[in-house]
N, CA, C and O atoms as a GROMACS GRO file, in nm:
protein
  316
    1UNK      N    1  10.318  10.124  10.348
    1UNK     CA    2  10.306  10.136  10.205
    1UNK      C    3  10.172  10.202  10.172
    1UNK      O    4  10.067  10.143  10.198
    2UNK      N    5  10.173  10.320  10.115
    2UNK     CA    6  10.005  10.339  10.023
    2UNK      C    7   9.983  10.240   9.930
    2UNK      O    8  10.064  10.194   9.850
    3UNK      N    9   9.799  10.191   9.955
    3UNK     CA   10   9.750  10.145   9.897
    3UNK      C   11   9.689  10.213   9.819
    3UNK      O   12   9.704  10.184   9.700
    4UNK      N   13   9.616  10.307   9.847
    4UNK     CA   14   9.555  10.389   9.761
    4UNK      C   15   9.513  10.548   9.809
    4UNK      O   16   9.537  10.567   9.929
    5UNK      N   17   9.460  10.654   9.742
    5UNK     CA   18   9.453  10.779   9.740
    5UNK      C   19   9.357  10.812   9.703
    5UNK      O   20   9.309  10.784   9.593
    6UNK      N   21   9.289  10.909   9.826
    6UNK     CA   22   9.136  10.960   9.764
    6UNK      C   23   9.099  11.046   9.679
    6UNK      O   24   9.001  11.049   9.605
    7UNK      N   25   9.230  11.155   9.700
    7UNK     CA   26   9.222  11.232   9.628
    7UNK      C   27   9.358  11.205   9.456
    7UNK      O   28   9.481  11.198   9.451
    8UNK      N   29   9.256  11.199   9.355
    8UNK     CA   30   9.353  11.127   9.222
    8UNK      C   31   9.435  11.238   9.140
    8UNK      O   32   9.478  11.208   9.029
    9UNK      N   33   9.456  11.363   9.193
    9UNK     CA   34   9.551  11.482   9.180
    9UNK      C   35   9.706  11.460   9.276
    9UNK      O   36   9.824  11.493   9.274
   10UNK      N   37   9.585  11.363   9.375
   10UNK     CA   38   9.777  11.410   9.456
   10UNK      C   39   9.850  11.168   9.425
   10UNK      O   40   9.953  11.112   9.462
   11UNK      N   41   9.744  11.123   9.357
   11UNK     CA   42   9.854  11.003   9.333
   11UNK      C   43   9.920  11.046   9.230
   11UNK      O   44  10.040  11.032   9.210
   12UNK      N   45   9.814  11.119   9.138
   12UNK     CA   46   9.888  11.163   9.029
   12UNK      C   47  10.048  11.236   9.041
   12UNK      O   48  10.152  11.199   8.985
   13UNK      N   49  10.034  11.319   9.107
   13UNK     CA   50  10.159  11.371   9.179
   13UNK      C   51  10.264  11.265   9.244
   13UNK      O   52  10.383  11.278   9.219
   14UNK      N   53  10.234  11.198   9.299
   14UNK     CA   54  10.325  11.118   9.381
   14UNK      C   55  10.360  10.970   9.300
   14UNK      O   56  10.463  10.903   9.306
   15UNK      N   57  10.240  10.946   9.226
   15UNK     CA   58  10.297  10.808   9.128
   15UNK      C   59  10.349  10.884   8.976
   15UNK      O   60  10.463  10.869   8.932
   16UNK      N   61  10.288  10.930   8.939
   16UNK     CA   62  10.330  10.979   8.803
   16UNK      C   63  10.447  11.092   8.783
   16UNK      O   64  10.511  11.100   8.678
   17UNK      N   65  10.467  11.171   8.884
   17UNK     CA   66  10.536  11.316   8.902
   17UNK      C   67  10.457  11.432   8.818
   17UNK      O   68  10.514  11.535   8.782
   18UNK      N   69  10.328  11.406   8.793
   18UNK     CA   70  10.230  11.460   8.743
   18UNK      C   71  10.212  11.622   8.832
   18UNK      O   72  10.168  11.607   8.946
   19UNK      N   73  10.239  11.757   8.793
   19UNK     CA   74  10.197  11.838   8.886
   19UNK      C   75  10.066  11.908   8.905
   19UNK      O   76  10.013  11.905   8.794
   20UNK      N   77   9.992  11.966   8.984
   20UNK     CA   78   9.874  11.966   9.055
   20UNK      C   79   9.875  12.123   9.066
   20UNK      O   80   9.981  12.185   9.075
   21UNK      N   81   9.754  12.183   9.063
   21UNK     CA   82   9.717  12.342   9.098
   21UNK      C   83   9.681  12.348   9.266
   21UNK      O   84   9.686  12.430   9.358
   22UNK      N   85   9.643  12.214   9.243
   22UNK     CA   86   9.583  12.227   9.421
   22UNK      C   87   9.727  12.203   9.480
   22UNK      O   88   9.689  12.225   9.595
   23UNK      N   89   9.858  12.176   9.497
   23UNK     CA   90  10.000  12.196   9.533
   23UNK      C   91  10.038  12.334   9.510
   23UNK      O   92  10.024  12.388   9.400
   24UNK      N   93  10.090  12.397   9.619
   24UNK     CA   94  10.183  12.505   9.604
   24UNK      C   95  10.332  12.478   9.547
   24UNK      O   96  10.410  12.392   9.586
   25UNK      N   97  10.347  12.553   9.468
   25UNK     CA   98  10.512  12.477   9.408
   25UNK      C   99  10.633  12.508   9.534
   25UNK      O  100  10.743  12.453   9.525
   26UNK      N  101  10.611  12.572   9.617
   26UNK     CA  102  10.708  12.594   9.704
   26UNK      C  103  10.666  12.436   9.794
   26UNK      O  104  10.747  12.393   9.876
   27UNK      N  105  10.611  12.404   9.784
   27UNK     CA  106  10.567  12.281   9.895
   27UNK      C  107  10.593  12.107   9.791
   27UNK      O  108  10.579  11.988   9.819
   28UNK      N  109  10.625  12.167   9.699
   28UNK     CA  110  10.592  12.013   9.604
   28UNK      C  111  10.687  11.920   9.666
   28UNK      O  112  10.666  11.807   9.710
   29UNK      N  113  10.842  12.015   9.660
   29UNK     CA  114  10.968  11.909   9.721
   29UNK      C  115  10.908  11.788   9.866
   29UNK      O  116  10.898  11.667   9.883
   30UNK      N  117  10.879  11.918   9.947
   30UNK     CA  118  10.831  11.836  10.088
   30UNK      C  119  10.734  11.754  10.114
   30UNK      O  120  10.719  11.673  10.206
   31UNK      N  121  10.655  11.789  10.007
   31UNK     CA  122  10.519  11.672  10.026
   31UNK      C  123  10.571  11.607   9.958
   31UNK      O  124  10.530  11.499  10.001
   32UNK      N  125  10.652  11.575   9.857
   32UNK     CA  126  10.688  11.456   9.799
   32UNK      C  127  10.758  11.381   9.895
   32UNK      O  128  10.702  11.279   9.932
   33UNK      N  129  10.857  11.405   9.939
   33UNK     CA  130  10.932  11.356  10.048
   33UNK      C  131  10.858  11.312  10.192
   33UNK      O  132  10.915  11.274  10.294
   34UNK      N  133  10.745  11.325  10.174
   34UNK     CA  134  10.644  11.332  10.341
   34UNK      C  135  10.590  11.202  10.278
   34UNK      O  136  10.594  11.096  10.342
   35UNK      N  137  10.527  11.210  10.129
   35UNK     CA  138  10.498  11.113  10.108
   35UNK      C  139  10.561  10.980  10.099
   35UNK      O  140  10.512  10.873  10.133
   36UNK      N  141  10.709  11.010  10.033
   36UNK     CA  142  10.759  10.864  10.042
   36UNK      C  143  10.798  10.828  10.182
   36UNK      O  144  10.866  10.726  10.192
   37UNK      N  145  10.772  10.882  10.273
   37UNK     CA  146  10.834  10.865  10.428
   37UNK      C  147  10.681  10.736  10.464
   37UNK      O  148  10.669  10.623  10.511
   38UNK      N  149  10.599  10.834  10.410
   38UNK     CA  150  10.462  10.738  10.454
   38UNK      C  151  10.464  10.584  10.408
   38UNK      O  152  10.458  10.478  10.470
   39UNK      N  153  10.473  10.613  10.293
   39UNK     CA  154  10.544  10.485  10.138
   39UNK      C  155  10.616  10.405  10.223
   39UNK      O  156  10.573  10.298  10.265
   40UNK      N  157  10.734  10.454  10.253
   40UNK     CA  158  10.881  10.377  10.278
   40UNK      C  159  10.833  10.289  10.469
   40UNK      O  160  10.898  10.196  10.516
   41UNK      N  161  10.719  10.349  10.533
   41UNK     CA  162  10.739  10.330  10.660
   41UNK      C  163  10.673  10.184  10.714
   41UNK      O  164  10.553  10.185  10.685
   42UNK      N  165  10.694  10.119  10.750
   42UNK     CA  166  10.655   9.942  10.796
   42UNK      C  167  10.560   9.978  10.951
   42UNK      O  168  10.460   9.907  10.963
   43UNK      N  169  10.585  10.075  11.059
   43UNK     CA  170  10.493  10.082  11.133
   43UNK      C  171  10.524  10.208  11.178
   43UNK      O  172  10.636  10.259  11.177
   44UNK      N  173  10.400  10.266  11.226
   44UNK     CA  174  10.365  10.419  11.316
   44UNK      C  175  10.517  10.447  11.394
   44UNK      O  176  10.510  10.550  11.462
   45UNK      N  177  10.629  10.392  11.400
   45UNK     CA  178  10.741  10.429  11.499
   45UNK      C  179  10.859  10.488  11.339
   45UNK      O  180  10.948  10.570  11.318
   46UNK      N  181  10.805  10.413  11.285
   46UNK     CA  182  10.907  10.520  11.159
   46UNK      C  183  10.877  10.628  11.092
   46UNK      O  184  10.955  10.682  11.014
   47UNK      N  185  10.744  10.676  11.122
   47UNK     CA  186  10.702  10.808  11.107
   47UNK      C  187  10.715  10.941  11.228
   47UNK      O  188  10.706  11.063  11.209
   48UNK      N  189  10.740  10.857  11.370
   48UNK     CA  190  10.763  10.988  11.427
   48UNK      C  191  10.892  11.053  11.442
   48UNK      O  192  10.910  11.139  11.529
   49UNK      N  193  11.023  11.001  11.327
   49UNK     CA  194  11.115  11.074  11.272
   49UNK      C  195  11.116  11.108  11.173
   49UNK      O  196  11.076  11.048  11.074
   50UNK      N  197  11.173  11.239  11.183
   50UNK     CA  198  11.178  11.343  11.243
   50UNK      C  199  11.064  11.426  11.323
   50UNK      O  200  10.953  11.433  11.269
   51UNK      N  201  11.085  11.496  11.461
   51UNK     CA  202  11.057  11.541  11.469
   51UNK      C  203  10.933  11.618  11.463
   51UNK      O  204  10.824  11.606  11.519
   52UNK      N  205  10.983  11.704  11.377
   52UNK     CA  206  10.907  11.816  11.256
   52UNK      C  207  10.784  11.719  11.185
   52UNK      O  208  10.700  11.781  11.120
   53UNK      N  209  10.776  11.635  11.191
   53UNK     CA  210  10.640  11.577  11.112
   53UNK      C  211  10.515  11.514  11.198
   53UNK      O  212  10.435  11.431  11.155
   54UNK      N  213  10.516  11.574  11.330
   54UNK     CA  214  10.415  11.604  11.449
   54UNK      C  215  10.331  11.497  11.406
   54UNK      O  216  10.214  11.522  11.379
   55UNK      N  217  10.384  11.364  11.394
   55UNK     CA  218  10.294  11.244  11.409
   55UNK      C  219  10.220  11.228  11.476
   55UNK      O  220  10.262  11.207  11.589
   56UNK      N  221  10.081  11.228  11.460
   56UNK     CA  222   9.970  11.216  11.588
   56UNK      C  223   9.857  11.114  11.532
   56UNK      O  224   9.845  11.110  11.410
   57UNK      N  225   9.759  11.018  11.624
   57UNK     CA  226   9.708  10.970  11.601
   57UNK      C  227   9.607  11.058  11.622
   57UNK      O  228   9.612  11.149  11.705
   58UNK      N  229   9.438  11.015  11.492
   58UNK     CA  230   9.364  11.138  11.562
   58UNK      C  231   9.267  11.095  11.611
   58UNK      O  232   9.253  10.974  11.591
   59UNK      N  233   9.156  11.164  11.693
   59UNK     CA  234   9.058  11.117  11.762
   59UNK      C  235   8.916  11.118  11.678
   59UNK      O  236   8.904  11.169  11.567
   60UNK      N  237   8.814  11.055  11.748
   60UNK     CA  238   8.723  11.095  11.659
   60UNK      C  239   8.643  11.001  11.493
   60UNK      O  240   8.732  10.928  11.451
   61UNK      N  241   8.558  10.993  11.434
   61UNK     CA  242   8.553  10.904  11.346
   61UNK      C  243   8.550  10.989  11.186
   61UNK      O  244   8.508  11.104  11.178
   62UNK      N  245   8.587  10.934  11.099
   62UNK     CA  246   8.649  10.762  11.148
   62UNK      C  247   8.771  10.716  11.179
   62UNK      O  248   8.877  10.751  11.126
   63UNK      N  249   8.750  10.608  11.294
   63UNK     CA  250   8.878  10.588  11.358
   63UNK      C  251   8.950  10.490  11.230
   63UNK      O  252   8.925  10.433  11.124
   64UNK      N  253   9.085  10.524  11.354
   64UNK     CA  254   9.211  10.413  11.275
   64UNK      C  255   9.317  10.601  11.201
   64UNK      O  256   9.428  10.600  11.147
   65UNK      N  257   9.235  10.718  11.227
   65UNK     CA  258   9.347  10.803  11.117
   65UNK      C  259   9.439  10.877  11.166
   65UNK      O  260   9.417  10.953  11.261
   66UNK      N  261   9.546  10.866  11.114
   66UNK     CA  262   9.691  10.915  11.180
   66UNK      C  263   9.743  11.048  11.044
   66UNK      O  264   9.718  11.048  10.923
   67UNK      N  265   9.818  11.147  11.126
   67UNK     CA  266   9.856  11.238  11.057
   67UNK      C  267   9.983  11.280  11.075
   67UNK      O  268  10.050  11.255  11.175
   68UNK      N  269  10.033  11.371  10.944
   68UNK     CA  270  10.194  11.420  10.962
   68UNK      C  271  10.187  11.557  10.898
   68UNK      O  272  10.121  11.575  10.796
   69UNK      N  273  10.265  11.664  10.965
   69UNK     CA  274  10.246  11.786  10.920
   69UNK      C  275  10.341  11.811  10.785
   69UNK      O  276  10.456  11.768  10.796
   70UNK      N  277  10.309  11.870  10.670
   70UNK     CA  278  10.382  11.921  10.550
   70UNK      C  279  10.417  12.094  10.612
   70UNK      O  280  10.516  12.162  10.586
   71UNK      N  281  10.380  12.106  10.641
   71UNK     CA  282  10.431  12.247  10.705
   71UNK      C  283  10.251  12.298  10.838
   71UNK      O  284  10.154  12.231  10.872
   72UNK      N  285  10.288  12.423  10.866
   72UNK     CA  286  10.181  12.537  10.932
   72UNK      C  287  10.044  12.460  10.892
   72UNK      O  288   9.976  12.383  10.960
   73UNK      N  289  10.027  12.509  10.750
   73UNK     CA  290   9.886  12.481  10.713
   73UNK      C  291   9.838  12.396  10.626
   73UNK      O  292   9.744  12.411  10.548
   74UNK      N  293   9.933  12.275  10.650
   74UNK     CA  294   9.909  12.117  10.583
   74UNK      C  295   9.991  11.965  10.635
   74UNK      O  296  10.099  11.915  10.667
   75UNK      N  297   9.874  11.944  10.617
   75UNK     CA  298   9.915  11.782  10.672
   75UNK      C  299   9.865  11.687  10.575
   75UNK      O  300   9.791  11.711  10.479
   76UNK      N  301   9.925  11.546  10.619
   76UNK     CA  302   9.843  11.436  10.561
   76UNK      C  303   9.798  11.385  10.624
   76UNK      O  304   9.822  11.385  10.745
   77UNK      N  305   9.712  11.317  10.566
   77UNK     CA  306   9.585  11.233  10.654
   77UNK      C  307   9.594  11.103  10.616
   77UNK      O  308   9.601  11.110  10.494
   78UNK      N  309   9.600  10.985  10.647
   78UNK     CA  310   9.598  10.843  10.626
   78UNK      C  311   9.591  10.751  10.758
   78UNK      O  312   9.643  10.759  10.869
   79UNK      N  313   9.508  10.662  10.698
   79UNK     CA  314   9.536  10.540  10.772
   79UNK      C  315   9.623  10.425  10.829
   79UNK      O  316   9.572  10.335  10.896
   0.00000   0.00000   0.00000
């Protein structure tokens, strides 16, 4: 479940359906959907389906952060 969001453009987006300049509109569908996957997921094994969303834990500080690709040249970042 998200608790919270650092950046307050993209809760806005994802709690409100509020849209964002920093979002490409070709990308809004999928990051919405990436996001509720994150939302909807109870532990790290329900995010590495599908595939395509190159679940990786990452190295480095600060630890504890795991990521999922929105496409080529975006991902999310969370804990």
């Amino acid at each position: 479940m998200i608790v919270s969001f650092r950046d307050e453009w993209l809760r806005a987006f994802f709690v409100e359906d509020i849209r964002s300049r920093n979002i490409p509109p070709d990308l809004e569908g999928r990051l919405f959907r990436k996001l509720q996957m994150i939302d909807d997921a109870m532990i790290d094994q329900d995010l590495r389906a599908p595939p395509s969303n190159h679940f990786e834990k990452l190295r480095g500080n600060p630890v504890g952060l795991h990521s999922i690709r929105v496409n080529k040249q975006w991902r999310l970042v969370f804990q």
